[in-house]
C-alpha positions, 0 to 999 in steps of 0.5 A: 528451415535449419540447414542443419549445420553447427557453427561453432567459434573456439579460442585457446590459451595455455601457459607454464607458470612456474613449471619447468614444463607444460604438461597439459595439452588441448585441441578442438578437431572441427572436421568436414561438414558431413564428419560434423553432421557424423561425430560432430565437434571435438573439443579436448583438454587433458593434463599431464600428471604432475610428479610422474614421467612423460605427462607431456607425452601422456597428455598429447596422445591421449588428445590424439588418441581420442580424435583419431579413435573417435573419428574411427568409430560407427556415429550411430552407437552413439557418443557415449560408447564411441568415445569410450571405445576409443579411448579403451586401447589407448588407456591399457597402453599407456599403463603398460607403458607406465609400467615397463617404460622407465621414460614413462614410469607412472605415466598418467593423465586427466581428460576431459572431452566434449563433443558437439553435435546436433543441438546437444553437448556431452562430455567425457571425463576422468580426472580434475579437469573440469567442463563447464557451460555458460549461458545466460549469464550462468555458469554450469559446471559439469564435471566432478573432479575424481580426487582425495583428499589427503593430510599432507598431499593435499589433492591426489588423482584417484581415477585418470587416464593410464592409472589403471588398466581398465578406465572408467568414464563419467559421461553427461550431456547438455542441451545447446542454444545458439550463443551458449559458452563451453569451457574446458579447463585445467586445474592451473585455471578452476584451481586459481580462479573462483567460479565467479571469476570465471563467470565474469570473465566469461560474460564480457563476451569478447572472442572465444581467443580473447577470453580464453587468453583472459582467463589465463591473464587473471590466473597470472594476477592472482599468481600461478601454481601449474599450468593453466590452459583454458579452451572457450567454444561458443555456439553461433549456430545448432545443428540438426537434432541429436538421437535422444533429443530427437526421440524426445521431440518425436514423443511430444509431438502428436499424431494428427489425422493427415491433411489435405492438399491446400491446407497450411501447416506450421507455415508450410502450404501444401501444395499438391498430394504426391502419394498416398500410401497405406501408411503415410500421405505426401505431399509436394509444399512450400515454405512461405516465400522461401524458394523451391519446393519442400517434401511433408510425409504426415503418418496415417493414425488411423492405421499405422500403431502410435508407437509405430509411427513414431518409431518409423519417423524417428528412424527415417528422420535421424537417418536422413539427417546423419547419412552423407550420400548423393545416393540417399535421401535426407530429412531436413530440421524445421527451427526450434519449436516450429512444428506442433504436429508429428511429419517429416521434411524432406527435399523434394527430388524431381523425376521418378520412381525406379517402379514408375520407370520400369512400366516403360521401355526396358532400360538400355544395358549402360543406363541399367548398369549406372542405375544398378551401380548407383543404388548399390552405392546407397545401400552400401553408404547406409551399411557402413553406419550399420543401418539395415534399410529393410525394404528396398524395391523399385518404389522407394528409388527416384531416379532424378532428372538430372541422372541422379538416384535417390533412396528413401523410405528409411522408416523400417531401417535397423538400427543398432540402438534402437529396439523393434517397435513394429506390430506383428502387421507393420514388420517390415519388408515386401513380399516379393522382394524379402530374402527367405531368412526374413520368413523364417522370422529373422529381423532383417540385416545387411545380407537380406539387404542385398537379397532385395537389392538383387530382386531390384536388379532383376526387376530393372533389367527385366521390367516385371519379372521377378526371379521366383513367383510374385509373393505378393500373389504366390504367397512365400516363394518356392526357394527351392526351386532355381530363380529364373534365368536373366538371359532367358528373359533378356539375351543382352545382359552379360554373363558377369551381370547375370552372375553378379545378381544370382549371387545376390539372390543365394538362398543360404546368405553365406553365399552372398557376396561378403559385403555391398561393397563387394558388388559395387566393386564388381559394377564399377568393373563391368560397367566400363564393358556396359559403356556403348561404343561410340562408333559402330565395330567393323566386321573385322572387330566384331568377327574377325576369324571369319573376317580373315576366312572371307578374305583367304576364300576371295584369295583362293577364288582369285587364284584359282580364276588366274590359273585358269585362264592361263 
């Protein structure tokens, strides 16, 4: 099994030649590992345009510029729109300044970026910066250099940074392999050096450092005529797959009929049946000798659409591999080529459901309150992605052994870039925990969200209540009519959390709270008032004007007795 991670090695190596200056300027931004699992890997090139001012500082912002703006952006739209979104402002900034800042006349600049994430490379470019890829002994370039040629110029920059108010970006993508070489490159390099000498220097295999510096020494041999910089990453491991891979993977797989527990299955065993679902058939696995068990979800063809089926399992699969919360559940990557049949793997998370849960005991108002403020926060964390989860209720929450919550079943989550692929009888959505917009035919959305998300609450507070009639029995609910009230059915909630989830349950959704992050804020507040005391309150803490009324009464009486006895 794939820890989904990327391992990567870089080395840098620049110099000046002959310039008076160094105008290029280069970077790799390796980030945290959940920023990795995100946005993935930067690595950035971008030189300075020779005969303008301020190149250096041109070139440095742009690398900057991208990193922070990259960085900034919503992974799920995708590299492509991201990078470019990021580099949108920059660009019309840097040509107003080349054009109002007498340091800075004709400021401009070639860039040339590559992000690294999952098992694919894609970079951006502008300019004749080049990117190139390596493997097998193999040198691939990928870029084409935006230039003229021109009698008596020579090469001159037709497209680059700051050149004109709105920049146009090439972008292409490459698969990735463990051991492949990417190489970014300025054209005091690729200008000096013919492809096979890099192909060579490449192939020696020493570190991205030593290499990368190698590079530049066969520049200084041959003679120099810009700077040269030269910025090597190698991949020592792939991480989990990336949406467009994914998706291909997905298509190539075919939709088996489901299994049975004690069977085998590309080398996981199953173990024992978990549930069976309408849609799907879990099972509880292992992985040959490896320890602690493992999740397989395995569609159920003869109900669920094809494309269906690939749509949900896509989505629960990229989702779970890109979100980055203790409160929502992941998918995990079998290794390359392992699996000949459409399933996903999960984690397996001991306890049990929120629905399972509520068929016991009601819930001591703390552990309502941590339950309720945990599960916000994963609906919070998939909103922030700009995925709408879509069919949140008690079934798809584990609450853990060990105190933790997990949501799951992300295969009806929305996603920006990927179009509905659900028949009229697969739209997503339970009954009984839909808000009204969802039965007026509206898609579905981060406030329909937190409609469930509020019914969801009004269940784990009051076990099999719902705040209007079962749908599931009553068909749509009478929005009409006042949900029921919280403290009707359970006096102990308090009037802030009683307040908190009527807002939720608004039928018009511009009376909602603004965002999930709204109501996580307000859980966070009250769940110190939720907290139980550790030592029972005294009368005088509990009432204290009538404790000050008993004791003036017993003073009175006391009085009196002495003046009557006088």
């Amino acid at each position: 099994m794939s820890d989904d991670r990327l391992e990567i090695a870089a080395g840098f190596a620049t110099m000046r030649g002959p310039r008076a200056d160094n105008q290029d300027f280069g970077g790799v931004h390796l980030g945290s590992p959940s920023e990795q699992r995100t946005h993935g890997v930067v690595a950035i090139v971008a030189d300075g345009v020779s005969g303008s001012k301020g190149g250096r500082i041109a070139a440095e912002l742009a690398v900057r510029s991208f990193i922070d703006g990259y960085m900034d952006q919503d992974p799920i739209v995708g590299i492509p729109t991201a990078g470019i979104r990021a580099m949108q402002g920059y660009n019309r900034w840097l040509n107003s300044k080349g054009k109002t800042d007498p340091n800075m006349q004709g400021a401009a600049c070639t860039f040339t970026a590559m992000v690294l994430r999952g098992r694919e490379a894609t970079v951006l470019h502008v300019g004749d910066s080049r990117a190139w890829h390596f493997r097998d002994g193999v040198l691939t370039r990928l870029t084409q250099d935006h230039v003229h040629d021109q009698p008596g110029k020579g090469h001159v920059l037709i497209r680059a940074l700051g050149i004109e108010q709105d920049v146009k970006m090439d972008v292409r993508s490459t698969p990735l392999m463990p051991h492949d070489r990417l190489l970014l490159t300025s054209d005091g390099v690729h200008g000096v050096l013919s492809e096979d000498d890099i192909c060579r220097i490449l192939g020696r295999r020493g570190s991205a450092d030593a290499d990368a510096q190698g590079l530049l020494d066969a520049v200084t041999v041959t003679g120099p005529r810009d700077n040269a910089t030269a910025l090597i990453v190698d991949v020592v491991t792939t991480g989990a797959l990336d949406w467009e891979a994914l998706g291909a993977e997905v298509a190539g797989l075919p939709i088996l009929p489901p299994p049975g527990a004690g069977q085998k299955i590309d080398g996981y065993h199953l173990d024992r049946l978990l549930s069976d679902g309408r849609y799907t058939r879990v099972f509880l696995a292992r992985d040959g000798a490896k320890p602690g068990p493992l999740v397989l979800k395995f569609p159920k063809p003869a109900i669920l659409s094809e494309k269906g089926a690939r749509s949900a399992f896509l989505r629960e699969s990229f989702i779970g591999r890109r979100v980055d919360s203790p409160y929502v559940g992941r998918t995990l990557t079998p290794e390359a080529g392992r699996q000949t049949q459409l399933y996903l793997v999960q984690p397996y998370y001991e306890g049990q459901t929120l629905h399972a849960r509520l068929t016991h005991e009601p819930m001591e108002m703390a552990e309502a309150v941590t339950t309720a403020l945990n599960l916000a926060r994963a609906v919070s964390a998939l909103h922030r992605l700009g995925v709408a989860h879509r069919d949140i209720k008690p079934d798809n929450v584990i609450l853990e052994k060990d105190g933790g919550l997990k949501l799951i079943d992300l295969g009806v989550a929305r996603i920006p870039r990927l179009e509905e692929e659900f028949d009229q009888a697969e739209a997503p959505g339970t009954p009984g925990y839909m808000a009204p917009e969802l039965f007026d035919g509206a898609p579905g959305d981060a406030a329909s969200d937190q409609f469930a998300l509020g019914v969801t609450l009004f269940r784990t507070l009051t076990g099999p209540h719902y705040p209007w009639a079962r749908a599931e029995e009553a068909g749509r609910p009478k929005f009409e009519q006042q949900p029921t009230s919280l403290t009707r059915l359970r006096p102990d909630v308090p009037s802030w959390l009683e307040a908190a989830i009527r807002r939720t349950l608004q039928v018009d959704p511009d009376e909602r709270f603004a965002d999930v992050d709204e109501l996580v804020h307000v859980l966070e507040s009250g769940e110190r008032l939720a907290a139980p005391q550790r030592e029972p309150l005294g009368l005088i803490e509990r009432h204290p004007v009538r404790f000050w009324q008993g004791l003036c009464l017993f003073l009175l009486v006391c009085l009196l007795v002495s003046l009557s006895t006088r």
